[in-house]
VOSELO-144555 format. One record per residue (C-alpha): residue number from 1; residue in three letters; x, y, z. Coordinates in steps of 0.05 Angstrom, whole numbers, plus 5000, padded with zeros to 4 digits. Layout:
// VOSELO-144555
i,aa,c1,c2,c3
NUM,ALA,X,Y,Z
...
//
This chain:
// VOSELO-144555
i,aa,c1,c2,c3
1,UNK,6208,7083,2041
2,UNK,6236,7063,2114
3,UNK,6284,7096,2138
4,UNK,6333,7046,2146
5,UNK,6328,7047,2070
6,UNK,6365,7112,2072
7,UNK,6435,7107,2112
8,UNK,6477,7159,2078
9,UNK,6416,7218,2084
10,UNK,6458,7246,2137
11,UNK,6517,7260,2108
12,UNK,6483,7283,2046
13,UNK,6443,7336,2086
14,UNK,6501,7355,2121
15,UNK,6537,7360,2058
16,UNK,6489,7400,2027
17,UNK,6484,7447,2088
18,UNK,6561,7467,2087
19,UNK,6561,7468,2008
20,UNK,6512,7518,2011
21,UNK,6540,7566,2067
22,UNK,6612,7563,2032
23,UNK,6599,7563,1960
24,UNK,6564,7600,1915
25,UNK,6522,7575,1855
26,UNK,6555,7578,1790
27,UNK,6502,7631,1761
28,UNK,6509,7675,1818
29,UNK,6583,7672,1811
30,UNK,6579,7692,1733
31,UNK,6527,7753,1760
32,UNK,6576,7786,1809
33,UNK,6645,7778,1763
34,UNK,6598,7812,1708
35,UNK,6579,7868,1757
36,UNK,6657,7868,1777
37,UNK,6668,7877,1704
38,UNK,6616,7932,1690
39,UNK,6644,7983,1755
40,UNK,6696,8023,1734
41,UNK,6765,8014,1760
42,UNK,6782,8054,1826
43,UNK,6701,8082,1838
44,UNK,6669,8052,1912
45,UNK,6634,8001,1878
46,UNK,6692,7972,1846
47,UNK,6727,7971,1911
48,UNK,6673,7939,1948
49,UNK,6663,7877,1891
50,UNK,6734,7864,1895
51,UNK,6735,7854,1962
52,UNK,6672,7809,1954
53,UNK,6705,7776,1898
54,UNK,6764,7759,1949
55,UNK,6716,7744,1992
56,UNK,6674,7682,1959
57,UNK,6752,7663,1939
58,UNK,6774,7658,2012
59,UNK,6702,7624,2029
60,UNK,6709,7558,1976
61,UNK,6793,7560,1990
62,UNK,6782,7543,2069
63,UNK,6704,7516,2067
64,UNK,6686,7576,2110
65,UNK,6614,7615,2112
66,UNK,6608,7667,2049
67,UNK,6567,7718,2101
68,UNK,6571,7703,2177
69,UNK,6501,7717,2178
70,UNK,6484,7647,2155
71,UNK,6404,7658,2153
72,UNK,6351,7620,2167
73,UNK,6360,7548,2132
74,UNK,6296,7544,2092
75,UNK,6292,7468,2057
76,UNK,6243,7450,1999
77,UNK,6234,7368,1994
78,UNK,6197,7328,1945
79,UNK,6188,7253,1971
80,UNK,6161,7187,1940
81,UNK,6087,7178,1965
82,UNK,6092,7139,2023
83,UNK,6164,7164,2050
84,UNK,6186,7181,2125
85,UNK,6177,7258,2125
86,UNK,6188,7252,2204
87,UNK,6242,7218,2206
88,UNK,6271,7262,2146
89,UNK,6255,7326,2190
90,UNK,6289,7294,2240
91,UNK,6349,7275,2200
92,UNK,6349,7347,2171
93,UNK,6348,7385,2240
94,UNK,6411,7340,2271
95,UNK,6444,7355,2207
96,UNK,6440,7437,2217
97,UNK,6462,7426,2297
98,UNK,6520,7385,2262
99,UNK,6538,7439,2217
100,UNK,6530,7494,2271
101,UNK,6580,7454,2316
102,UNK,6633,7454,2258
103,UNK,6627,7531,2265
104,UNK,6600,7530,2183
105,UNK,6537,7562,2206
106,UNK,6517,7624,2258
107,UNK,6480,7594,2317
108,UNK,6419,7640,2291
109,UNK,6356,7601,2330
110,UNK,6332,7658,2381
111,UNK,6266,7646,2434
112,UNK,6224,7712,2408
113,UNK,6193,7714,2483
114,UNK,6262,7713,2523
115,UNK,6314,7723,2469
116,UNK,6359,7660,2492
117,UNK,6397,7630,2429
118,UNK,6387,7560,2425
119,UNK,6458,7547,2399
120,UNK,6454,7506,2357
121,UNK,6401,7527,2302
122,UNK,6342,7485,2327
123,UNK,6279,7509,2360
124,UNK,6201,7527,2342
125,UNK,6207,7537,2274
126,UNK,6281,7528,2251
127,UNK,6295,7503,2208
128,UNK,6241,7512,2162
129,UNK,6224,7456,2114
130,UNK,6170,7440,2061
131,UNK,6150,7381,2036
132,UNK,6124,7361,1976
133,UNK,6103,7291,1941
134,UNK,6111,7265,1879
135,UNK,6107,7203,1836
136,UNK,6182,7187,1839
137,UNK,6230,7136,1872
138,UNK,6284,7189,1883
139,UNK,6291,7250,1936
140,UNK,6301,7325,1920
141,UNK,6324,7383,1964
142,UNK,6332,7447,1955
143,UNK,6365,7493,2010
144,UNK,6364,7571,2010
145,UNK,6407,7605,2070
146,UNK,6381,7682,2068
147,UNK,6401,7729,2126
148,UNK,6372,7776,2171
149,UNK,6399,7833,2138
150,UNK,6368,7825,2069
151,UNK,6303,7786,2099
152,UNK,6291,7858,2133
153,UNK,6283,7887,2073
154,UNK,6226,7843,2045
155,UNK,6167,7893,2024
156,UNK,6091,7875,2014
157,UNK,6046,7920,1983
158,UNK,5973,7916,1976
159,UNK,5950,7961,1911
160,UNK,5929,8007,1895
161,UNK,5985,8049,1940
162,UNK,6018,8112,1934
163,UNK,6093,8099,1928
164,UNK,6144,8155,1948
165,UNK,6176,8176,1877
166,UNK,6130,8131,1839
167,UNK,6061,8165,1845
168,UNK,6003,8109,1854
169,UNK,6015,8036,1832
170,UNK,5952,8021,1804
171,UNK,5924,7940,1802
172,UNK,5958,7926,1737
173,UNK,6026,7896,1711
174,UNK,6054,7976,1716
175,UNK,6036,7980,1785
176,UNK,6070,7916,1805
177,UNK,6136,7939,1773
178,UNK,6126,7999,1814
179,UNK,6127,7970,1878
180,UNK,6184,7920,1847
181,UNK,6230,7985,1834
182,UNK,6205,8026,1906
183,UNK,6226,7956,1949
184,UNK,6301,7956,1907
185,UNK,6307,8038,1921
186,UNK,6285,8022,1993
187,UNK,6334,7964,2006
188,UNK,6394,8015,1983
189,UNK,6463,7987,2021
190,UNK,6417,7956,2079
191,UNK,6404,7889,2042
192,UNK,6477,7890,2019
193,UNK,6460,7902,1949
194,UNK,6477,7883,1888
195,UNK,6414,7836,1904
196,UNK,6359,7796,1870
197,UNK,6284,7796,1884
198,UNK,6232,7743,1886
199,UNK,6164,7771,1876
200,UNK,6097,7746,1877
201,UNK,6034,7775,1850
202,UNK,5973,7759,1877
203,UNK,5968,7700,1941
204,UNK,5940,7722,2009
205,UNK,5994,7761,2049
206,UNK,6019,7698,2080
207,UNK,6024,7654,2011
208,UNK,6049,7713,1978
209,UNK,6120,7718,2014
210,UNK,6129,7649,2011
211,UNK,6116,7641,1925
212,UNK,6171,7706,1932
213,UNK,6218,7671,1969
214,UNK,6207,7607,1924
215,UNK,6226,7654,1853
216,UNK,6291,7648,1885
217,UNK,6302,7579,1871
218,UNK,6304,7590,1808
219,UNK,6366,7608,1769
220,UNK,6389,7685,1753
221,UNK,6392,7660,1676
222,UNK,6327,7623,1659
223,UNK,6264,7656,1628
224,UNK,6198,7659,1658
225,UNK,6154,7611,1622
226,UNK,6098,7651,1620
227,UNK,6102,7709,1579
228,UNK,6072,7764,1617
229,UNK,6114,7757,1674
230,UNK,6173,7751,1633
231,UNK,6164,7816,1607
232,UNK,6165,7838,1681
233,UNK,6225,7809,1697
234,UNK,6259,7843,1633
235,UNK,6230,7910,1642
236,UNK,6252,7912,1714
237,UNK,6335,7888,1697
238,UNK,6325,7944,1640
239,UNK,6306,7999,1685
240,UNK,6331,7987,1757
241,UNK,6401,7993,1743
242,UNK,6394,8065,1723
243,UNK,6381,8080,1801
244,UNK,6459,8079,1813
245,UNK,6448,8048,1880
246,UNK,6501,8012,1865
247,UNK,6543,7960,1903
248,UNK,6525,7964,1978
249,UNK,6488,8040,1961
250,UNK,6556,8068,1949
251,UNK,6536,8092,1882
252,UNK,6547,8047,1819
253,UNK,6532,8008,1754
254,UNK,6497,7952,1781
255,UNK,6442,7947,1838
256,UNK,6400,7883,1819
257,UNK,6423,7818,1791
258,UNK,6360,7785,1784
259,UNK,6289,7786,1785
260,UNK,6245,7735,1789
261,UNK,6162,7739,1782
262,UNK,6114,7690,1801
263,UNK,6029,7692,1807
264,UNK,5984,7658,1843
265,UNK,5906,7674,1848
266,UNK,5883,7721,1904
267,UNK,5813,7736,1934
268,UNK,5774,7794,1894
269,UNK,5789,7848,1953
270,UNK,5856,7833,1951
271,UNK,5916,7851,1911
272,UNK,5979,7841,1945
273,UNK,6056,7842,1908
274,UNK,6106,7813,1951
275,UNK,6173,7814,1948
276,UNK,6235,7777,1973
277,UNK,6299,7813,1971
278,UNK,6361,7767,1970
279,UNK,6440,7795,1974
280,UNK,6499,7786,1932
281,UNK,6504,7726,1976
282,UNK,6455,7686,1949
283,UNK,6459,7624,1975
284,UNK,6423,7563,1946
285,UNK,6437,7497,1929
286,UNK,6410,7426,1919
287,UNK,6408,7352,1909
288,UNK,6380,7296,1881
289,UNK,6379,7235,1925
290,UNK,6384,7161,1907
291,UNK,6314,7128,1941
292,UNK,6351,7069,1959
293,UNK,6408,7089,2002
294,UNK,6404,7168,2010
295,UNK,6468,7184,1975
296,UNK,6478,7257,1926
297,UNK,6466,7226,1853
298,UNK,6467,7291,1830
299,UNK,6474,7361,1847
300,UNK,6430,7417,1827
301,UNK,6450,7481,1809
302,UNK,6530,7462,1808
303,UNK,6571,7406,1774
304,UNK,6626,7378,1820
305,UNK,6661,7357,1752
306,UNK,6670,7428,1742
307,UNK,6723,7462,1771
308,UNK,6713,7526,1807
309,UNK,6745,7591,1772
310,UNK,6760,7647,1822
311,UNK,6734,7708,1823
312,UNK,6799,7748,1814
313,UNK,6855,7734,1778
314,UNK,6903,7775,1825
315,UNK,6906,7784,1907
316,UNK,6842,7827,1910
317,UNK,6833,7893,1943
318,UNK,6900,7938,1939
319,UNK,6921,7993,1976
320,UNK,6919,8063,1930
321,UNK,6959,8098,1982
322,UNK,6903,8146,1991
323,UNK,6882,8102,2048
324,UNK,6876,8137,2123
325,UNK,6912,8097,2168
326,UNK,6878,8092,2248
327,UNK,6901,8060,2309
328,UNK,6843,8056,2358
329,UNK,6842,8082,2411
330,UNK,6820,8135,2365
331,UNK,6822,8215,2379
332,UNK,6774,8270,2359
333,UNK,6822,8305,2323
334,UNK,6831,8241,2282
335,UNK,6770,8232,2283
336,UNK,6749,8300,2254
337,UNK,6799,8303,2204
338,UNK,6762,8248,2165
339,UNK,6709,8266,2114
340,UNK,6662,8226,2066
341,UNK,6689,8176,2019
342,UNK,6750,8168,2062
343,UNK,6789,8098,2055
344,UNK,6810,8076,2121
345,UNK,6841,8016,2152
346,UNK,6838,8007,2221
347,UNK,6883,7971,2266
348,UNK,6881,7957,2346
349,UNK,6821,7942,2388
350,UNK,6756,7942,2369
351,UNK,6686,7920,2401
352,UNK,6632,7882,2374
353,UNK,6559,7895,2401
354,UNK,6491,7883,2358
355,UNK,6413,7892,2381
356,UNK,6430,7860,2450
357,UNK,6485,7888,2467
358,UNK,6459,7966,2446
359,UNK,6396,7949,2494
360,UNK,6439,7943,2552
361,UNK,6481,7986,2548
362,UNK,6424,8035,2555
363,UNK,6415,8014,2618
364,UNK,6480,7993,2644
365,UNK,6552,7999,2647
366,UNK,6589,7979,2588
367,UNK,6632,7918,2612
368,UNK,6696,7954,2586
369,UNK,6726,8023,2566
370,UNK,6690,8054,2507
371,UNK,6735,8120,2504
372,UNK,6760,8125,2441
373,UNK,6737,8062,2422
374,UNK,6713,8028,2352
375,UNK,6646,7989,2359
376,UNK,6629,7936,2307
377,UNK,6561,7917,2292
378,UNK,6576,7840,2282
379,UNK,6549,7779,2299
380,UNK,6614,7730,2288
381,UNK,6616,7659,2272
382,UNK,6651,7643,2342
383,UNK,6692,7572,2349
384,UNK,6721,7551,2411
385,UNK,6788,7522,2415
386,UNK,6798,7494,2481
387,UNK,6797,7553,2518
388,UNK,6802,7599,2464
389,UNK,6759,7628,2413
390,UNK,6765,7638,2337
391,UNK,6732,7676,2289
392,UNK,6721,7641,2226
393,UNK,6677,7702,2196
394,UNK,6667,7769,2215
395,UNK,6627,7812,2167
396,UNK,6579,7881,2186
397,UNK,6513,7873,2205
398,UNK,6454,7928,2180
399,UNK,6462,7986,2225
400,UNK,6396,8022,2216
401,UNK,6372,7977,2274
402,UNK,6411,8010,2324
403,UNK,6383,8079,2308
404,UNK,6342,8088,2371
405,UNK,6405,8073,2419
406,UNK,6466,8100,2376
407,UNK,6463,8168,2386
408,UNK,6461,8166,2459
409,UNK,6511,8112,2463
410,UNK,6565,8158,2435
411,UNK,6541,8218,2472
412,UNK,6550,8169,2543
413,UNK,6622,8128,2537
414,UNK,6655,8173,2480
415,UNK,6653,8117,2426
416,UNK,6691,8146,2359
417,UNK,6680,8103,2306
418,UNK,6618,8054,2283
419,UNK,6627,8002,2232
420,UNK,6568,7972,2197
421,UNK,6531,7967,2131
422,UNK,6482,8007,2107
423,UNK,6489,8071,2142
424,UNK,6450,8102,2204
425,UNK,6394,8163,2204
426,UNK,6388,8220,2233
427,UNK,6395,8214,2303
428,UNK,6459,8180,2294
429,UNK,6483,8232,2246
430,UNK,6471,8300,2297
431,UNK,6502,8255,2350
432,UNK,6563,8241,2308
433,UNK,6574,8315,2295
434,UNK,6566,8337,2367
435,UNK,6614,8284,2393
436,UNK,6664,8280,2352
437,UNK,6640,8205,2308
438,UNK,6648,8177,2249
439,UNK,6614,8117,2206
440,UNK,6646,8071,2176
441,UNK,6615,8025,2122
442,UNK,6644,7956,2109
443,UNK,6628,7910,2058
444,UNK,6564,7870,2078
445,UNK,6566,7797,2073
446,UNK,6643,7790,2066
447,UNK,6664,7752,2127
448,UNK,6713,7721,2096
449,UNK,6753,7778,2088
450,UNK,6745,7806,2149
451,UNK,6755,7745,2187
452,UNK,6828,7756,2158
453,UNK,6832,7828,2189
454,UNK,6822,7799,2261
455,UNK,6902,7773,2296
456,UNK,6869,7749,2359
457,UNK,6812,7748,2406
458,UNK,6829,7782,2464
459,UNK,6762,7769,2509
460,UNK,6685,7767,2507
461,UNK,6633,7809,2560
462,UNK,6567,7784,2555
463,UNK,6568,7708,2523
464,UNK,6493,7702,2552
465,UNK,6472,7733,2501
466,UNK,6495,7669,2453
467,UNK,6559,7687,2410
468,UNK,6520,7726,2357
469,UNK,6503,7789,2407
470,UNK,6561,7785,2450
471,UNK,6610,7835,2467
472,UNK,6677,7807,2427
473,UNK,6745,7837,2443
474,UNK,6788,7840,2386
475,UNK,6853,7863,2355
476,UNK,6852,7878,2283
477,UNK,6905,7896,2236
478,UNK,6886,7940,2172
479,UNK,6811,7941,2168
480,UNK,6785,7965,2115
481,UNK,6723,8011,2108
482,UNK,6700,8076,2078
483,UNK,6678,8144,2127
484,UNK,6600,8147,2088
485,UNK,6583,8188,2152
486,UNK,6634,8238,2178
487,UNK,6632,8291,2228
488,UNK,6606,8338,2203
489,UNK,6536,8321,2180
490,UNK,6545,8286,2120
491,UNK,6522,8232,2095
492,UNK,6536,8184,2032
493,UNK,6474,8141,2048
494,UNK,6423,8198,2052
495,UNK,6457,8226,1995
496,UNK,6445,8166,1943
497,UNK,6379,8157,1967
498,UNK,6360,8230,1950
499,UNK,6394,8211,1879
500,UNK,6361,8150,1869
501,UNK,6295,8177,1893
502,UNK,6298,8230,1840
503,UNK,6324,8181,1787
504,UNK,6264,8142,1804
505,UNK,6217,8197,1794
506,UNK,6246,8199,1720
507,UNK,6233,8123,1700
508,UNK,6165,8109,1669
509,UNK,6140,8037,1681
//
């Protein structure tokens, strides 16, 4: 197969690529409006899936990225013998640079020596893509974009092990389903749950994550061909849901949407279970290309003959009037007056800053006044119009990261409010009570949503650090997000995972 044989393989990579940052697979989208429908009205869960509902609404409506966080673009290809895999790499990396350009995915490519982003999603190792052979004329590719936040959450475990809760998980199908239930409890709101799981049993530690991360190219519906593992699988979606983890570890119905088991053969000393957690926004999709000329014969996964229902059926997250209204700057009697479970919607400036930015501001000046202030932990999809910049999506990054700097961050420039996913420990917690600080937990993955929050850009300190990890200046009108860390020592997240922990204690495998 010569290249020139191919013309449109371009555009179908590049069509592929935004497909699969914008809309979600038709299974996936059945899996969350069931969850939606299993919540009950007015709880946090419910709250939360409505606004991701909206969310993957707003993201197909105006062909914008589901989660900001657009992951690391991970491509499986099976080729005729004999094809151009070069020149299909090739064709496959200036497709992602295209698509990073049209702002439809987060320049994510960072040097792990210096920390410089690339901008534009190439570099040593990005994107990722396998080939494969096989006895065909035609091309298939599969794509799977799976962020930082959930990839964080990935858990080996070489058996036998002692699991917190779950006693020792022994080198039998029990003890795998073990360490399947500890890395879901584990994950809790961090890996923006409800979530699926790839696993595999067996491998060596490096074959094992990738035969995880390949269970999630298959669908949430199918059955597991082999028998044993299918009876994992069901056992696990029986079970896990009893943790009420819930929907981003508020509490809830409905923590896992999927589970997927695969084997391969290990070496006799080893016995490792590996598994791949995946969010809500589980992004895969692929095609099947004509040999001749490159061109999408068919999609896999969704039918373009099929039209798209939405999520919701009305506007999506309503006001209850309970809601807290706060204009940042914010006070510490405002601040104070706040208290777990609090619905609050923020309006007026707030401050982005991720990993980079909390590492210098440990050992500099922050580049503007943080009195008072609200700091987002979010890596925005940044677009530059002329000389201004718009964010096309804006949802929370996992906060847990910042742990080691937060504490002393508020303590320093007086910061009132964080906004993240997940929640924060300890550290963060005692500093938040000293100060006068609150937490605030948005919905993780819905950048949609958010994006709509934000009226303008008013600035950016610290663009070196690529747009990700910059300091963004913005004005936002009725942010929502719930207080799951108040001043006054409490805490939903360590709450729910001192449930959950005890639930799991109770479930026999």
């Amino acid at each position: 197969m010569a290249p020139t044989m191919l013309p449109a393989f371009f555009d179908s990579m590049l069509d592929l690529i935004v497909k699969t940052s914008t809309e979600l697979p038709p299974d996936v989208r059945a899996a969350m409006r069931t969850s939606l429908a299993v919540e009950p009205e007015g709880t946090r869960s419910s709250q939360a899936l409505t606004i991701i509902a909206q969310n993957i609404d707003l993201a197909v409506d105006n062909e914008g990225a589901i989660c900001q966080d657009t992951g690391m673009p991970t491509f499986e290809v099976k080729a005729p013998v004999g094809a151009n895999q070069i020149w299909m790499r090739q064709q496959i990396r200036e497709a992602i640079a295209e698509a990073t350009r049209r702002g439809k995915l987060r320049p994510n490519s960072v040097d792990s020596i210096t920390g410089t982003n690339s901008g534009d999603n190439l570099g040593p190792g990005t994107p990722i893509v396998h080939f494969d052979q096989w006895e065909r004329d035609d091309v298939e590719i599969r794509l799977i974009l799976k962020g930082g936040g959930c990839e964080n959450t990935n858990a080996q475990y070489a058996l036998p092990i002692e699991l917190p809760h779950l006693g020792r998980a022994d080198r039998t199908l029990d003890g795998v389903k073990k360490c399947i239930l500890h890395a879901v409890w584990q994950a809790q709101g961090k890996g923006c749950a409800p979530g699926a799981v790839g696993v595999c049993i067996g491998g060596d530690r490096t074959s094992g994550y990738t035969h995880a991360k390949e269970q999630l190219f298959r669908t949430l519906d199918d059955v597991n061909p082999d028998p044993r593992l299918a009876e994992v699988e069901a056992s696990i979606m029986a079970t896990v849901n009893d943790l009420d983890i819930g929907t981003m570890g508020f509490g809830g119905k409905v923590t896992l949407i999927g589970c997927k088991v695969g084997a391969l053969n290990r070496l006799p000393a080893s016995f490792f279970v590996s598994v791949a957690y995946d969010c809500w926004a589980f992004r895969r999709l692929g095609v099947v290309l004509n040999g001749s000329t490159g061109a999408i014969d068919r999609w896999l996964y969704r039918d373009p003959s099929h039209p798209i229902i939405p999520m919701l059926d009305q506007s999506g997250f309503t006001r209850t009037g309970r809601e807290v209204t706060l204009r940042a700057p914010l006070s510490e009697a405002a601040v104070r007056s706040l208290k777990v479970g609090d619905v609050v919607l923020i309006s007026g400036r707030m401050f982005t800053g991720r990993d980079a930015v909390h590492s210098h501001l440990m050992k500099h000046e922050p580049p503007v006044d943080l009195r008072g202030s609200v700091l987002y932990h979010c890596g925005p999809v940044a677009v530059k119009d002329g000389d201004a910049w718009r964010i096309t999506a804006a949802g929370p990054t996992t906060s847990i990261r910042e742990e080691p700097y937060q504490g002393e961050i508020i303590r320093r420039y007086g910061i009132r409010a964080v906004v993240g996913k997940g929640g924060m420990g300890a550290k963060t917690l005692a500093a938040m009570q000293e100060f006068g600080a609150i937490y605030l937990n948005a919905i993780g993955g819905a950048a949609q949503f958010y994006a709509r929050a934000i009226r303008q850009v008013d600035g950016v300190s610290l663009l070196e650090f690529g747009t990700p990890e910059a300091m963004w200046h913005l004005t936002v009108e009725d942010f929502p997000a719930i207080v799951t860390m108040d001043a006054h020592g409490n805490s939903l997240h360590k709450d729910i995972e001192q449930q959950s922990g005890a639930v799991l204690e109770t479930i026999g495998v």
